[in-house]
C-alpha positions in Angstrom: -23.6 19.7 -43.7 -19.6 19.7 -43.9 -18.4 19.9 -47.5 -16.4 17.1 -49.2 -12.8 18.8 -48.2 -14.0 18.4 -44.4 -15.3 15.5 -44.8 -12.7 13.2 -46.7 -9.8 15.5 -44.1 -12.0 13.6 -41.6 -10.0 10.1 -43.3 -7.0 11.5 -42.5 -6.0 11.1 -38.6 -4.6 13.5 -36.4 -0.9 13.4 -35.9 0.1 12.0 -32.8 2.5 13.6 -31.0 5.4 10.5 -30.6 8.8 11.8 -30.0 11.8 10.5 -32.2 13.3 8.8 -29.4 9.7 6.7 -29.0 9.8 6.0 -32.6 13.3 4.5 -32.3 12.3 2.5 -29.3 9.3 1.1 -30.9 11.3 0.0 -34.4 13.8 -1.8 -32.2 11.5 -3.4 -29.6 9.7 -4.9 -32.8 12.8 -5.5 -34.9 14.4 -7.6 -31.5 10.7 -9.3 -30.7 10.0 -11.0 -33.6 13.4 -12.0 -34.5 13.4 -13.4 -31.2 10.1 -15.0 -31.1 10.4 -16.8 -34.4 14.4 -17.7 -33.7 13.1 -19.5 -30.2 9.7 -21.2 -31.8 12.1 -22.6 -34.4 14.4 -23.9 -32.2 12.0 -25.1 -29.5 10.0 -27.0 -32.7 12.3 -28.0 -35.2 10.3 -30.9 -36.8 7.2 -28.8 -36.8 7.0 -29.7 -40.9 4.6 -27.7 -43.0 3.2 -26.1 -39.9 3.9 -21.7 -39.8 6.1 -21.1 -36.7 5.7 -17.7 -36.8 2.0 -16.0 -37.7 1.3 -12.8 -38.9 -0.8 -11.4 -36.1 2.0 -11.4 -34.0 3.2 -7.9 -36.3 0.5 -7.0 -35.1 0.6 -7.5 -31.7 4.0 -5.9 -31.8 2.9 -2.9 -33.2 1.1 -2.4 -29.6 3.4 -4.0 -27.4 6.3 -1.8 -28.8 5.0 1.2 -30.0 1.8 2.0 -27.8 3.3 0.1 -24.3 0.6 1.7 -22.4 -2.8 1.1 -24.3 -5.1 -1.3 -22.7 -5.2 -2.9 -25.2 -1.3 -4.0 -25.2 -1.0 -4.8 -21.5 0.1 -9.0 -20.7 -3.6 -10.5 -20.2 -4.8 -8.5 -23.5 -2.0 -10.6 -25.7 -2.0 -13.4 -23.9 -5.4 -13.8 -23.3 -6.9 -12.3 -26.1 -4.4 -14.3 -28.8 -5.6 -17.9 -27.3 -9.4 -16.9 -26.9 -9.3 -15.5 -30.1 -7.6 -19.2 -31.3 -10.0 -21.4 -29.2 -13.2 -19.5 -31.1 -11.8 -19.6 -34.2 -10.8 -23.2 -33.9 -14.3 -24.0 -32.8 -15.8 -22.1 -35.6 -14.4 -23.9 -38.2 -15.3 -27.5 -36.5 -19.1 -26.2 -36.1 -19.5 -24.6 -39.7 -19.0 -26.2 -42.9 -18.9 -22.8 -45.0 -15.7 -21.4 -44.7 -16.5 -17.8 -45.0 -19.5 -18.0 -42.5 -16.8 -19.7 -40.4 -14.6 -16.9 -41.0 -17.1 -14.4 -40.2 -18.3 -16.0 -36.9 -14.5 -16.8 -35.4 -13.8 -13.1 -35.8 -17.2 -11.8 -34.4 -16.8 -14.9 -31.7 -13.2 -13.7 -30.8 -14.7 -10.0 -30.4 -16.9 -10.8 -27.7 -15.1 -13.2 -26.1 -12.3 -11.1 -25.7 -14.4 -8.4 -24.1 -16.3 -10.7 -21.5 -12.6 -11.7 -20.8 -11.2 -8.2 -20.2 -8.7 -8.9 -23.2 -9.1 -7.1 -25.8 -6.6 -7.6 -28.1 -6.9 -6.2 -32.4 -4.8 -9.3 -33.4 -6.7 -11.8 -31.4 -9.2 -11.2 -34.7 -6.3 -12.2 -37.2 -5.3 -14.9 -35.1 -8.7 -16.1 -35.0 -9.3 -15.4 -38.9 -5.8 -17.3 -39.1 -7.4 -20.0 -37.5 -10.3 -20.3 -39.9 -8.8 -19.9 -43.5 -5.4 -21.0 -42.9 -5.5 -24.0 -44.9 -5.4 -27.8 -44.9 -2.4 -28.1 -42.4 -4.0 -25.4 -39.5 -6.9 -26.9 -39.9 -5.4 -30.2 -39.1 -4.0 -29.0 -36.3 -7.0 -28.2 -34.5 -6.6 -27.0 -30.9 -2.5 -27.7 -31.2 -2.3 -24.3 -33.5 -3.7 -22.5 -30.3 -0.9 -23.9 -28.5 2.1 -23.7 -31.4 2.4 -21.3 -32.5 -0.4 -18.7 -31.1 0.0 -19.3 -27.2 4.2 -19.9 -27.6 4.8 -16.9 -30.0 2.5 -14.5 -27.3 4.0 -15.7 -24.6 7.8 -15.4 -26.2 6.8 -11.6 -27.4 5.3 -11.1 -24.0 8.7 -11.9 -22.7 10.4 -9.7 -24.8 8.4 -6.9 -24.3 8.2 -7.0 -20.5 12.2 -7.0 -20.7 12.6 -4.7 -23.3 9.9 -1.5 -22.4 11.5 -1.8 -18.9 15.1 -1.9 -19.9 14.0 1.2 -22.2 12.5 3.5 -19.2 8.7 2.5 -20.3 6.6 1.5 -17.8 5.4 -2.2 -18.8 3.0 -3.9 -17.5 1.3 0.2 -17.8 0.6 1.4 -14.5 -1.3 4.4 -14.8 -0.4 7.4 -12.6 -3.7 7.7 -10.0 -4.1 9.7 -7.1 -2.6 8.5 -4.1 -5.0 6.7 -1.8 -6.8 8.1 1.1 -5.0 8.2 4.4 -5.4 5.8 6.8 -8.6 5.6 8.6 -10.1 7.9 6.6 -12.7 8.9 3.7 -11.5 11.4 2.5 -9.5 11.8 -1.1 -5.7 13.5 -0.7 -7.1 17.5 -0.3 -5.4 18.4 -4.0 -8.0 16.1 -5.7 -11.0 17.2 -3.4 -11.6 20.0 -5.8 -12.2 19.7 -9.3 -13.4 17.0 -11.5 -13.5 12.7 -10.1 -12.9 9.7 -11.4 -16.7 9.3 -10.9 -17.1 12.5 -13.6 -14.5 10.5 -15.9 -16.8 7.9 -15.5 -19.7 9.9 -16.7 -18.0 11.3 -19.4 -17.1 8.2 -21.0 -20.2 6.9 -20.8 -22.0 9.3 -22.4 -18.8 9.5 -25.0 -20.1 6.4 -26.1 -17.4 4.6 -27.7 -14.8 2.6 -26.8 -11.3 4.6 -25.9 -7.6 3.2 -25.9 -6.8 4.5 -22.7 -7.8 4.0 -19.3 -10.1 5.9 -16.8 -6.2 6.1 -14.6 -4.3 8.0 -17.3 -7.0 10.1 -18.6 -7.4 11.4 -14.8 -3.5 12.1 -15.1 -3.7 13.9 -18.3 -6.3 15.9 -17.5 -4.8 16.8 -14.0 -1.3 18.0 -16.2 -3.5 19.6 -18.5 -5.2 21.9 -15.6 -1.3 22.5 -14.8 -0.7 23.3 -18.0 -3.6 25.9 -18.4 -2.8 27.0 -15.2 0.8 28.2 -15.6 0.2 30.0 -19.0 -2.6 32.2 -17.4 -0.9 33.1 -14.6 2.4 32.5 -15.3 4.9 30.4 -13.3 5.9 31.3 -9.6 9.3 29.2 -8.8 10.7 27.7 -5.0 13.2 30.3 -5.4 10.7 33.2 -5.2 9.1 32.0 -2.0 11.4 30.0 -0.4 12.9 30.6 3.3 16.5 31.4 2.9 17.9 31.6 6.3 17.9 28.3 7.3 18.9 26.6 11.0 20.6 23.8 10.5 22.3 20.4 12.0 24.9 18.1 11.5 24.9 14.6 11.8 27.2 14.3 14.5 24.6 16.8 17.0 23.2 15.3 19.8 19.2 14.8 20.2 19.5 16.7 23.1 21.1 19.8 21.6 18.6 19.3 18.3 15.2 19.2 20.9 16.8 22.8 22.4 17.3 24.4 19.1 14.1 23.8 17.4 12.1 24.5 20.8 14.1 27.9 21.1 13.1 29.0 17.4 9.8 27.0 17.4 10.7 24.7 14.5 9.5 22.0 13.7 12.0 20.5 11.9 15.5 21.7 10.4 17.7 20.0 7.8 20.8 18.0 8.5 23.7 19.1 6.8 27.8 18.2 6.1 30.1 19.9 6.3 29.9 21.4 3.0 26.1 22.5 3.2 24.9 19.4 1.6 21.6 17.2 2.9 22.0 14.3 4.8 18.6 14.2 5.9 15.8 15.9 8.3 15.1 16.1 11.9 11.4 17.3 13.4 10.3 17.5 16.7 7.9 14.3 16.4 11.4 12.2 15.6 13.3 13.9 18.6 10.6 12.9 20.7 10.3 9.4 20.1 14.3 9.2 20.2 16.9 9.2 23.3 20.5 10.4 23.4 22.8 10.3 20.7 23.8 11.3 17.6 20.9 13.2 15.2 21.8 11.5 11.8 21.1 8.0 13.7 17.6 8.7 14.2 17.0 11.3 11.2 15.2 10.6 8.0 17.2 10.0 5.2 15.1 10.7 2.6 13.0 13.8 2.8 11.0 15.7 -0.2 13.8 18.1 -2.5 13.1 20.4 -5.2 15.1 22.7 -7.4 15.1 26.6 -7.2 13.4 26.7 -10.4 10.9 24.3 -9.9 7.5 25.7 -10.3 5.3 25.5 -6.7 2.6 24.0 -8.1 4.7 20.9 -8.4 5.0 20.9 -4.8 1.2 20.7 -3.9 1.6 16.7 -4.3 4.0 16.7 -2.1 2.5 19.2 1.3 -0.9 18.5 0.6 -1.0 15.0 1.9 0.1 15.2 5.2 3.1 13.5 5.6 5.8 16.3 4.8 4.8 20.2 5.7 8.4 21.3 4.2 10.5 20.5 0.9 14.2 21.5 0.9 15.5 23.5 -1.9 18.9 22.1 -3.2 21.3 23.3 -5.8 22.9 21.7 -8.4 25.2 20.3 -5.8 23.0 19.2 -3.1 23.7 22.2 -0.8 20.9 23.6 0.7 19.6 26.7 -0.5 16.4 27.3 0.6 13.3 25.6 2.5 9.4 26.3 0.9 6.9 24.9 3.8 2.9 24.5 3.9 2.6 28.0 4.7 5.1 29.6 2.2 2.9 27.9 -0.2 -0.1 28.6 1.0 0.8 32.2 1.3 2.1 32.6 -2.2 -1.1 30.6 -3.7 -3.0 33.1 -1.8 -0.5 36.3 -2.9 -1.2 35.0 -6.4 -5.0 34.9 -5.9 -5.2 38.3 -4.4 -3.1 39.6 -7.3 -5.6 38.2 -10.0 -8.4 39.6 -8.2 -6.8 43.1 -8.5 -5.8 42.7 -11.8 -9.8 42.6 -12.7 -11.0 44.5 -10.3 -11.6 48.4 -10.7 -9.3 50.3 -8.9 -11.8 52.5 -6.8 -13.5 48.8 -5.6 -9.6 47.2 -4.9 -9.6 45.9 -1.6 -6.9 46.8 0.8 -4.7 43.5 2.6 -2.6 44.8 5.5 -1.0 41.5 6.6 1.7 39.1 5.4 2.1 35.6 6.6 5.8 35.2 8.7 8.3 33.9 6.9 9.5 30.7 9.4 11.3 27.6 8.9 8.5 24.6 9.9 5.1 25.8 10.5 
């Protein structure tokens, strides 16, 4: 049994790890949405009379909208939907029950689960619907107007505000949870890097056997966790950068080449692709054979694509395995500070380091009369 230290410590929750910049940003989205949702309800209504323009659960709803963005619980249907639900059952409540407190009790327990039937969860939708029930002579004379002014026209007027506001401050609003990318085309499959490891299906699981609700989705939870093997990963067995693995010699192209001469130089090295380059070393693009193929005569940067997958020298490979694990690039070029090319990492330089690092942790545990013996390296070539 835990003593009475542990137990009351258990009160007090853990801290949560907000950055001063997100505690800035969530002061001044608040302090600019309900200015601005009360200055517009009073100007929309001006002869609203003894009727509150501005209710309290909307401090409420800001404290989600502004400071936790991304909770399911803060996303457009949840305010909307759940502030007006939570207004229609406690409207009703208070026409079906004479006792005010029973009233009280069932518009909040009412509001509860028709919030969650609805997908809208929403904490304030139980003060708004509490609001509804013990406001007083003049709510109560309102009836189902108070559900329109002020709860639907002060949700939708914060909604606004937020939508502009998180975007305008780099937040992602309406939250869209970093998943996996889909399966290719055609296919069953997942993208190979999530293959291994845990599912959305053991996520799934987990949650249901966790038992309680969580103020986060299935979506980011997979994300975290996925950051968090990364995480592990690196401080284990440290951090292997592009600019320990990456091809340095590089064949390259300029814009002005012809097709023609681009098809010769990559057959004559067996590339498959080479980067296109100015004058002063920096990308413009890349050419592979499958491009050349489909093209004519002409110019390579007409028929080039602008916009292939870079990376930094000190960018750790793992970070790359999103990229040339999903089939559509097998190279990332390796750019300085400047844009010059510096470098190329492809499918196999990857794969070869992974496996190098493998091989190496194996040896590290293994006795050294029972170490195995590895005679080959994989060829370092621009393009598999």
């Amino acid at each position: 049994m835990p003593s009475l230290s542990a137990y009351l410590r258990r009160f007090w929750p853990n801290p949560a790890p907000l950055p001063l910049a997100e505690r800035l940003k969530a002061f001044l989205g608040a302090l600019i949405g309900i200015a601005l949702t009360g200055l517009v309800t009073h100007l929309a209504i001006p002869d609203a009379g003894a009727l509150p323009l501005l209710i309290a659960p909307m401090g409420a709803s800001a404290v989600l909208l502004f400071a936790v963005p991304a909770s399911p619980l803060a996303q457009p249907w949840s305010i909307l939907g759940g502030n007006v639900i939570s207004g229609l059952a406690g409207v009703t409540c208070v026409m079906l029950i004479p006792d005010p407190t029973l009233a009280a009790a069932a518009a909040v327990a009412s509001a509860i689960v028709l919030m969650s039937l609805a997908r809208c969860l929403h904490p304030p939708g139980g003060a708004v619907a509490l609001t509804c029930a013990v406001g007083g002579p003049v709510v109560h004379a309102a009836g189902y107007g108070f559900v329109l002014v002020p709860v639907a026209l002060n949700s939708l007027l914060l909604l606004a505000v937020a939508l502009i506001f998180n975007n305008l401050a780099g937040r992602s609003y309406p939250h869209v949870a970093h998943a996996p990318p889909p399966a290719p085309h055609g296919t069953a499959d997942p993208p190979p890097d999530v293959r291994v490891g845990f599912t959305l299906a053991d996520i799934d699981e987990a949650l249901r056997r966790y038992g309680e609700l969580l103020d986060v989705s299935r979506e980011d939870l997979d994300a975290l966790f996925r950051q968090v093997e990364v995480q592990a990963y690196r401080r284990l067995h440290g951090e292997i950068r592009c600019a320990d693995i990456m091809s340095r010699h590089i064949v390259s192209l300029a814009p002005e080449d012809d097709q023609a001469q681009a098809r010769d130089l990559l057959a004559g090295h067996d590339f498959r692709s080479a980067p296109v380059l100015d004058e002063a070393g920096r990308l413009q693009g890349l050419i592979t054979r499958a491009i050349l193929l489909t093209g004519g005569e002409g110019p390579v940067g007409a028929v080039m694509d602008i916009d292939p997958p870079t990376a930094g020298p000190a960018t750790p490979i793992d970070e790359l395995l999103p990229v040339l694990s999903h089939g559509e690039w097998r190279e990332v070029m390796i750019l300085d500070d400047t844009r010059r090319v510096v470098g190329m990492v492809t499918q196999t330089d990857l794969l070869a380091a992974l496996y190098r690092a493998r091989v190496a942790e194996a040896v590290a545990v293994t006795p050294s009369t029972d170490r195995p013996g590895f005679s080959h390296a994989p060829r370092d070539r621009q393009g598999p």
